[in-house]
N, C-alpha and C positions, 0 to 999 in steps of 0.2 A: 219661173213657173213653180209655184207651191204643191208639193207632191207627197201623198201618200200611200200608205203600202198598212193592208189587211189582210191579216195571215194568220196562221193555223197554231195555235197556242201548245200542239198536244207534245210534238216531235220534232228531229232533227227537219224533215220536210218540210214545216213549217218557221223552220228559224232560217234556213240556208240561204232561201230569198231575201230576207234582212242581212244576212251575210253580203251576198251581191247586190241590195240597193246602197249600204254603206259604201262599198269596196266603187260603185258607177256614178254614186249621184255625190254633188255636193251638203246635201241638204235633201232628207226626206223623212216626213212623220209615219213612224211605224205602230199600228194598232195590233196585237195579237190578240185571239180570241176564237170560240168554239165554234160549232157548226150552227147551233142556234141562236150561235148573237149578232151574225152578220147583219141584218138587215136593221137591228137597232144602232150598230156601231157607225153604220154606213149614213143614215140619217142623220145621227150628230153633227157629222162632218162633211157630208155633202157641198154642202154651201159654200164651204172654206177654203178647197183647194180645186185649183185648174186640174187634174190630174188624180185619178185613187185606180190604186191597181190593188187586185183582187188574187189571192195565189192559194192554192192546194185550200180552198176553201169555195162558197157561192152562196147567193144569193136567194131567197124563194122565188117560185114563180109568179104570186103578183108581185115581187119588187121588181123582177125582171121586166112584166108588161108595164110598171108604171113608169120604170127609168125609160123603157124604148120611144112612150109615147111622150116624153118631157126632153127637154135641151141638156139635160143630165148624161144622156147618152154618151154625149159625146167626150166624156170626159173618166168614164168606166171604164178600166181593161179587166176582165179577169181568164183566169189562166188556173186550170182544175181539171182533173185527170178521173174524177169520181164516173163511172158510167151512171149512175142514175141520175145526173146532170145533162147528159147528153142533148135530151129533149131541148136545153135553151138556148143549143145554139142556131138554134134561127135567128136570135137576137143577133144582131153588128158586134156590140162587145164583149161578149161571148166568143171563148175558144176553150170549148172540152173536147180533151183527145184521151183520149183512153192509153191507144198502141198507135205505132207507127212504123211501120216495116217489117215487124214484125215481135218490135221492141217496144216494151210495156213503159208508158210515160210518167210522169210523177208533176209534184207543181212547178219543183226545181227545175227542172230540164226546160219544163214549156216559158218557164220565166224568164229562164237565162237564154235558150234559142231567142227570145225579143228583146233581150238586152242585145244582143249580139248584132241584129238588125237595126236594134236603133245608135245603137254607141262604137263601136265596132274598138269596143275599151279593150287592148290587149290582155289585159291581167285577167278578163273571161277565157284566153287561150292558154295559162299558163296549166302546166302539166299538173301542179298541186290543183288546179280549182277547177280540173275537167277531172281527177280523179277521183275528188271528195264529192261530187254531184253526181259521177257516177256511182259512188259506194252508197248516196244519198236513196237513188234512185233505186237501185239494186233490194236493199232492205226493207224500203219505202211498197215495191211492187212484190217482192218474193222473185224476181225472176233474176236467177242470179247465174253467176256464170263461174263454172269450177273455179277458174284463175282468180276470180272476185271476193267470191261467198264468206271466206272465213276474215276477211279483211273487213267485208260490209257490215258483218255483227260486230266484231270489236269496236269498227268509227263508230256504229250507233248506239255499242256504249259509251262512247265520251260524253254523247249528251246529257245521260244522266251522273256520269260521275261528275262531270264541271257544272251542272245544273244551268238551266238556260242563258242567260246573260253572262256567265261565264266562257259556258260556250260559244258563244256569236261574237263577241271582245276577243276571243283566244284565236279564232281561223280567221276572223280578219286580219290580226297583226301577222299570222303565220303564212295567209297566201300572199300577204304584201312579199313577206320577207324569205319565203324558199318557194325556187321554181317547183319540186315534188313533193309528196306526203307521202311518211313514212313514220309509221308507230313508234315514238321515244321507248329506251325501256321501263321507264319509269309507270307511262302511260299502258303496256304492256299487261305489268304486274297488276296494276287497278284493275283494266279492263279482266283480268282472270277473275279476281274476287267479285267484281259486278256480277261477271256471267255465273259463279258457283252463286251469288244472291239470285240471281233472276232464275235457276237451275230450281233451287229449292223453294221460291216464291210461287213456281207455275205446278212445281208436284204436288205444293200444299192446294195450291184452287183446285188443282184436277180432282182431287175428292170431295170438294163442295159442288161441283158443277149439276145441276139437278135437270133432268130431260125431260123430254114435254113435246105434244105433237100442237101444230098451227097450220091450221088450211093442207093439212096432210103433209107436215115437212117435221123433220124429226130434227126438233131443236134440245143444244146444250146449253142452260142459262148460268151465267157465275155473276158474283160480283166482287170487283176488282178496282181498284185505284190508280194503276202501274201496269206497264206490259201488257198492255192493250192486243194488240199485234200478236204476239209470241203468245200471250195465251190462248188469244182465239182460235190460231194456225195448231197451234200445241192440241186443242178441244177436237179440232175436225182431223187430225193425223194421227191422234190415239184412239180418240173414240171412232168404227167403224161405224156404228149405228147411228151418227150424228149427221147433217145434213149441213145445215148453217150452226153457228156459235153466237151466243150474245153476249155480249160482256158490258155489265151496267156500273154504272160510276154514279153513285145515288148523287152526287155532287156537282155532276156535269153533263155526262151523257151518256146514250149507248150505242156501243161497235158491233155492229154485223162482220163474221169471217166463216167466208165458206170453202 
């Protein structure tokens, strides 16, 4: 069966599912890419493969109505945690969860709970590849858990100090080859100097960030290339008077963080 996997170009949440189709399938084509290019990525390759799964990314809603009402269907899985997705899960290959018990979901978790059902691959139970998806997850949502928190920032600077491809090569060959995960000190030292970067990168936006009211909501507008996330969260936890954050990437896209 010819299988591919579209997925979210920006973050560790977007690579980690590449991590776990390498580590489950023999063979699968990996597309990475933004929120706005799905439906043109997804067209190219439609035709080509029995199988496209869809992760921490989706679909618009007329691709959704035209894939339901074509034999296409049957051959879409996606798996997206976004709530303003919610709406498409009346669709069959549609599965948006937000939370779950009371535990905030990511694309990782909802990918690999389907791996787990469809493959029942041990190496999904290994103590390294249920920690790293949770520190995935953890970072990914903000909902972090005292024991966690300071570990889930550090993993999700590796992403940027090894840069993508680096990254996704480097914990594949590592959840092959150790049952746990555990920060070398090597990896340590980087992750400090990343964070004193990303420290001084989010102080410097914080003074560009320009306010502005929309439909009566008190928005902080910056723009930003990097640290998407952390500055957004950064915008709405210093600035009291802000409501939502927007953070634009004249080059790709814009992040809402409220």
């Amino acid at each position: 069966m010819n299988k591919a996997l579209i997925t979210h170009i920006a973050d560790a949440d977007g690579a980690f599912p590449i991590i776990l189709s390498k580590l489950v399938f023999d063979n699968i084509d990996v597309i990475s890419c933004d929120v706005n290019e799905v439906d043109e990525n997804l067209k190219k390759i439609i035709d080509n493969y029995d199988l496209i799964y869809i992760v921490d990314l989706n679909i618009s809603d007329e691709m959704a109505e035209y894939i339901n009402n074509s034999d296409y269907k049957n051959k879409i899985k996606i798996y997206d945690h976004h709530e303003s997705r919610l709406n498409l899960n009346k669709y069959p290959f549609e599965h948006v969860v937000v939370e779950q018990n009371g535990i905030k979901e990511c694309g990782t978790t909802l990918y690999c709970n389907h791996l787990k059902e469809l493959t029942n691959n041990p190496i999904l139970l290994k103590k390294s590849t249920t920690k790293m998806i949770e520190l995935v997850r953890q970072n990914d949502t903000f909902d972090f858990t005292d024991e966690l928190k300071d570990d889930a920032f550090k993993f999700n600077s590796l992403y940027n100090i090894y840069g993508r491809e680096n990254y996704i090569n480097h914990f594949i060959e590592y959840i092959k080859n150790n049952d746990d995960f555990i920060l070398s000190g090597i990896e340590l030292e980087l992750v400090k100097i990343e964070e004193d970067r990303i420290k001084r990168y989010i102080e410097e936006k914080l003074k560009n960030v320009k306010k502005a009211k929309i439909n009566n909501i008190n928005v902080g507008i910056v723009f930003a290339e990097s640290n998407r996330s952390a500055l957004g969260h950064a915008i709405v936890d210093t600035m009291q008077d802000i409501d939502i954050a927007i953070v634009i990437n004249v080059d790709r896209s814009v992040s809402y963080r409220a």
